[in-house]
C-alpha positions as CSV (number, residue, x, y, z in Angstrom):
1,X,22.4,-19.2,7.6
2,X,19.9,-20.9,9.5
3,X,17.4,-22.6,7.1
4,X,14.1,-20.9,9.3
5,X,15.1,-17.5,8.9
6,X,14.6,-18.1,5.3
7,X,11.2,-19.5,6.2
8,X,10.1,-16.3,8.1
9,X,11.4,-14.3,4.8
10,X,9.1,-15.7,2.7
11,X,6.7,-15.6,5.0
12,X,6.7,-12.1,5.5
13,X,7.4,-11.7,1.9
14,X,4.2,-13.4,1.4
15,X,2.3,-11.1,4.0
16,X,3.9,-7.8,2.2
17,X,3.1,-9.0,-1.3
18,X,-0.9,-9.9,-0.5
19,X,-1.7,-6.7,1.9
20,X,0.2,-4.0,-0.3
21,X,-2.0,-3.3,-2.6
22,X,-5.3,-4.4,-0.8
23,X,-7.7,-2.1,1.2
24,X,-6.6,-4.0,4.0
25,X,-2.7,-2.2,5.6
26,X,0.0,-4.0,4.2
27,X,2.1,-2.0,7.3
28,X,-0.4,-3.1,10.1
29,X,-0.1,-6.8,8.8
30,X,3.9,-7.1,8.5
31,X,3.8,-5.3,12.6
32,X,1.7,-8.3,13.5
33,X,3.4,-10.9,11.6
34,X,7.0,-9.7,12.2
35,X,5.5,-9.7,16.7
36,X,3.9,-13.6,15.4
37,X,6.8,-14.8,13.3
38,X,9.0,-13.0,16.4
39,X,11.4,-11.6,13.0
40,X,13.6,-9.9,14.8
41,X,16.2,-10.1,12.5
42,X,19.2,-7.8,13.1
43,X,18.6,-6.1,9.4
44,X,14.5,-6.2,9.7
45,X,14.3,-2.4,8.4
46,X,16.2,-3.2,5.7
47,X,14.3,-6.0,5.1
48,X,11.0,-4.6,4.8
49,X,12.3,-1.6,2.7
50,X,13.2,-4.8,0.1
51,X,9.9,-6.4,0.4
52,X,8.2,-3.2,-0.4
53,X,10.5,-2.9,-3.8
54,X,9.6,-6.0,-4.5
55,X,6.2,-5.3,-4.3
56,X,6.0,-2.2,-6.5
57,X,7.9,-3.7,-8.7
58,X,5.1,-6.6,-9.7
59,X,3.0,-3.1,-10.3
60,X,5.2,-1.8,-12.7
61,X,5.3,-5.3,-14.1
62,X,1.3,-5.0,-14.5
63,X,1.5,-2.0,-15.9
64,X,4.3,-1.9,-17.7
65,X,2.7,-1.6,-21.1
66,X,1.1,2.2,-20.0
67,X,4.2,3.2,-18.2
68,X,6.0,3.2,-21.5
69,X,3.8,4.6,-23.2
70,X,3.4,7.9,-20.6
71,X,7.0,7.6,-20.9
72,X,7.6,7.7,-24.5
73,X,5.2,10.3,-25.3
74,X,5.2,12.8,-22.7
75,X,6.3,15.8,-24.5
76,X,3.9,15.2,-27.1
77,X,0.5,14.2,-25.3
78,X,-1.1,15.9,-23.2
79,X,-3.4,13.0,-22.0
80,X,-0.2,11.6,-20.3
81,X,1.2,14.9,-19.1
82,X,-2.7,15.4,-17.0
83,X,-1.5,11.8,-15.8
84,X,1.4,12.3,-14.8
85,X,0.0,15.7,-13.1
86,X,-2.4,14.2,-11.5
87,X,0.1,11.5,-9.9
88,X,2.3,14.4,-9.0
89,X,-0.7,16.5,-7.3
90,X,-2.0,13.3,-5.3
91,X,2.2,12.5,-4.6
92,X,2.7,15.9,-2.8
93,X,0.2,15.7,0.7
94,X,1.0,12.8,2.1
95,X,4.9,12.7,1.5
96,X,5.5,15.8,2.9
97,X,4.0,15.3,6.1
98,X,5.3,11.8,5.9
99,X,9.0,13.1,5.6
100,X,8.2,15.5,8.7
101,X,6.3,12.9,10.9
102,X,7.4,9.4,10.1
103,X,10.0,9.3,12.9
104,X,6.9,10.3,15.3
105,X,5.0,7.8,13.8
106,X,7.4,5.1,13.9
107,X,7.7,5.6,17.2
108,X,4.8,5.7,18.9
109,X,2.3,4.1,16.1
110,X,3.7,1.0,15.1
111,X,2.2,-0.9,18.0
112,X,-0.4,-4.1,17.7
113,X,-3.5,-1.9,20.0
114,X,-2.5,1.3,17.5
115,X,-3.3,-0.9,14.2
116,X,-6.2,-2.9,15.8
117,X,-7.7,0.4,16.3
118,X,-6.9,1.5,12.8
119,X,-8.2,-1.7,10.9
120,X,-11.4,-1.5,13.1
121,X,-12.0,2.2,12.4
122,X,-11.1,1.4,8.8
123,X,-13.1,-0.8,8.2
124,X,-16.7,0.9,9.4
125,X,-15.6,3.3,7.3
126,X,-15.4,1.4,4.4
127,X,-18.7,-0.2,5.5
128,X,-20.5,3.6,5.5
129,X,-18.5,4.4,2.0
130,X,-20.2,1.8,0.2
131,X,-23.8,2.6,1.7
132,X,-23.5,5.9,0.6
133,X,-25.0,7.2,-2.3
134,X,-22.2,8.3,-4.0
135,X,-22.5,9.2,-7.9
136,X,-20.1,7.8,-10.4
137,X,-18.9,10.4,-12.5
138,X,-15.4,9.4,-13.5
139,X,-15.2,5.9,-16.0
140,X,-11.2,6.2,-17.4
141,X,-8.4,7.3,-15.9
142,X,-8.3,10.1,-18.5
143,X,-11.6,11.6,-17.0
144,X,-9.9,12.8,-13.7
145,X,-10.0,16.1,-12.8
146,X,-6.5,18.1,-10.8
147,X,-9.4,19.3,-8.2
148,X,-10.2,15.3,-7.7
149,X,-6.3,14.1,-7.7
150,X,-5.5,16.8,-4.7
151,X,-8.8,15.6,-2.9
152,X,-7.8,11.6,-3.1
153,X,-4.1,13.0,-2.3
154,X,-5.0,14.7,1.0
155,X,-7.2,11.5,1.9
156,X,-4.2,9.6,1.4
157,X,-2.5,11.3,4.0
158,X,-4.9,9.0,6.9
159,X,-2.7,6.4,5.4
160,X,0.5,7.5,7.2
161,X,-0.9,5.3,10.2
162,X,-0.2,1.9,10.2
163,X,-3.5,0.0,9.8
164,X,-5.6,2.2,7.9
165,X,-4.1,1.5,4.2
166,X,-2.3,3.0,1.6
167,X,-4.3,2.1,-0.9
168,X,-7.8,1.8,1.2
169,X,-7.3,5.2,1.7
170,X,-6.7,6.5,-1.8
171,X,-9.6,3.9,-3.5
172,X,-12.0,4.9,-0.7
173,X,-11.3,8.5,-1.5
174,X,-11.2,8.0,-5.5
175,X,-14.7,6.5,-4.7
176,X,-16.3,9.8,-2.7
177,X,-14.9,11.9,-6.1
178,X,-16.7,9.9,-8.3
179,X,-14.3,7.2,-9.7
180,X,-15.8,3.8,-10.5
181,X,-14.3,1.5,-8.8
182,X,-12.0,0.2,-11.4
183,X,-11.0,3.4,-11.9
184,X,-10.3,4.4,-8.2
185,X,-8.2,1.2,-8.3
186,X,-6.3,1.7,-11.0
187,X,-5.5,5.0,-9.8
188,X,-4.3,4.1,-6.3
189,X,-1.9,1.7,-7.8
190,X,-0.3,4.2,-10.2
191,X,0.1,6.6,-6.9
192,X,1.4,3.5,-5.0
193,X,4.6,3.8,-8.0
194,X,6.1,7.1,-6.9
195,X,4.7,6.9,-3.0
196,X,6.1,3.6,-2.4
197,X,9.4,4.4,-4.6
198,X,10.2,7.4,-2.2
199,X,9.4,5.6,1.1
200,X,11.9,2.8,0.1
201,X,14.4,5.1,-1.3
202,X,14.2,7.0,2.1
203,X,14.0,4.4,4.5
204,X,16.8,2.9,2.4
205,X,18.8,5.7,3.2
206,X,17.9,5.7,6.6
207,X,18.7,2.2,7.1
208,X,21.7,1.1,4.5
209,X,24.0,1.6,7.6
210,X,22.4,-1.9,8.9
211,X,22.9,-3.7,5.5
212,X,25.2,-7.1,6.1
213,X,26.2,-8.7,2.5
214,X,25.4,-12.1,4.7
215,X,21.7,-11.1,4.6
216,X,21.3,-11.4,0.8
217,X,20.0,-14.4,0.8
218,X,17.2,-12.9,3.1
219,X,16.5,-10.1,1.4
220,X,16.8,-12.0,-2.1
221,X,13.9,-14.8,-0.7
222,X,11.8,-11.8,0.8
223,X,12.0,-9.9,-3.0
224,X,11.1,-12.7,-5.2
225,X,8.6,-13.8,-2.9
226,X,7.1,-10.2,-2.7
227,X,6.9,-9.7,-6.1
228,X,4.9,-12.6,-7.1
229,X,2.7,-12.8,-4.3
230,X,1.9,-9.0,-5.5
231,X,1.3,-9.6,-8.6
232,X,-0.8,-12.2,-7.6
233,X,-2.6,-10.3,-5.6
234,X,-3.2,-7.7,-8.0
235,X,-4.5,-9.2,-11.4
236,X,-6.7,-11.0,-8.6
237,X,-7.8,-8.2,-6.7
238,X,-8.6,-6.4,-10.3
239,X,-10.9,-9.1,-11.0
240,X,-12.8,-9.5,-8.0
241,X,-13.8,-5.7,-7.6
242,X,-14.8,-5.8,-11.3
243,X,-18.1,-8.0,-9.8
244,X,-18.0,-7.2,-6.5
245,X,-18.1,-4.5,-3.7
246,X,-15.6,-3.8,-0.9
247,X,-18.0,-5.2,1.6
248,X,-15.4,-8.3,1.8
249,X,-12.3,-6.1,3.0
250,X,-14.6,-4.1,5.4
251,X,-15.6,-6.7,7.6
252,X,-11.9,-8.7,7.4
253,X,-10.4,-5.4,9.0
254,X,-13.0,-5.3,11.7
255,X,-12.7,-8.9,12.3
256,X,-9.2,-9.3,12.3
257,X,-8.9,-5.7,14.4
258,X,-11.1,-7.7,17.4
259,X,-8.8,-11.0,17.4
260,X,-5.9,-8.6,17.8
261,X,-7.6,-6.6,20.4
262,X,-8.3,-10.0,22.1
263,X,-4.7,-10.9,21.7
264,X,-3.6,-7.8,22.8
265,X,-5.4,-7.3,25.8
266,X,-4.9,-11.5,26.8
């Protein structure tokens, strides 16, 4: 196997890891990098359904420590049951509609002018979130509400096209209910566990039929390198918003949606 193609796996490995869990579209940055990199690899579904494992995986990592405990004592404590709950009722929106529109979505979404649009948009909207004066109600991750779970869960659903963000969406939304922003955080990457989990098990599915055992040492470069560039970006990410506001991520979506609009329209 040629040496570069490992290059481009880590590369985008590396792209996946830093922009899943950021407010910034993890899917609008691997569509640009994979057009950049020109990955055209004959397995490059599969290999992004790999990266993305790999990169929920350095979540679970983080928080591996609460999801035993939620695990261990879910019959017995109700705390973790309004958790889990809560998960569940933020889970539901966007996966169905998801399972119902992602072919659509693939097809005619997953385009450089579609996410340029998306980051853009994104971003003024992340802009007018923080300049509103929103009260902060919610402190622990204990605090939220059902009512405030469905609410971040149906804002979530935005998320399904490529540039807006996962988890912009759900923190932006955990922030208009009343979630601090560690909180609103936290929360989106719990929801990232079972959202993400599905969407690789499915496109897994969808996909496996393009899985060549001569590719493992692709997909194995693109894992590793996910995961640690996620967890990375995570513990970092944690500590930043702890000081500061989202301001940052705002304007790097509307500056980086103009380059590709120049580059789009060169």
């Amino acid at each position: 196997m040629h040496w570069f193609i490992l290059i481009k796996a880590a590369a985008m490995g590396v792209v996946e890891g830093i922009t899943e869990f950021l407010p910034i579209s993890s899917t609008g940055h691997l569509i640009i990098a994979a057009k950049w990199l020109h990955f055209n690899h004959a397995t490059a579904e599969v290999f992004e359904v790999v990266i993305q494992l790999g990169a929920i995986l350095a979540v679970c990592w983080e928080y591996r420590q609460r999801l035993f405990f939620v695990a261990q004592h879910i019959l017995n404590h109700k705390t973790n049951q309004r958790f889990l709950l809560n998960i569940f009722i933020a889970f539901i929106p966007a996966s169905l509609l998801g399972a119902l529109f992602i072919s659509f979505i693939k097809t005619y979404l997953f385009n450089p002018f579609f996410v340029a649009c998306m980051l853009t948009i994104g971003g003024v909207i992340i802009l007018w979130i923080e300049r509103c004066c929103y009260v902060v109600k919610i402190h622990s991750m204990d605090d939220i509400k059902p009512i405030d779970a469905l609410k971040i869960g149906l804002i979530q659903i935005f998320s399904l096209m490529p540039g807006i963000s996962r988890s912009g969406s759900t923190i932006m939304g955990g922030l208009l209910c009343g979630l601090n922003r560690q909180v609103a955080t936290e929360f989106s990457f719990f929801l990232a566990i079972p959202v993400m989990f599905a969407a690789t098990f499915y496109d897994g599915i969808r996909s496996c039929a393009l899985f060549n055992i001569e590719d493992i040492p692709v997909f194995a470069i693109g894992l590793i390198v996910a995961f640690f560039s996620a967890f990375i970006a995570v513990k970092g990410f944690l500590r930043f918003i702890s000081q500061h506001t989202f301001y940052l991520f705002a304007w790097y979506r509307i500056i980086f949606g103009i380059i590709l609009f120049a580059w789009y329209y060169q």
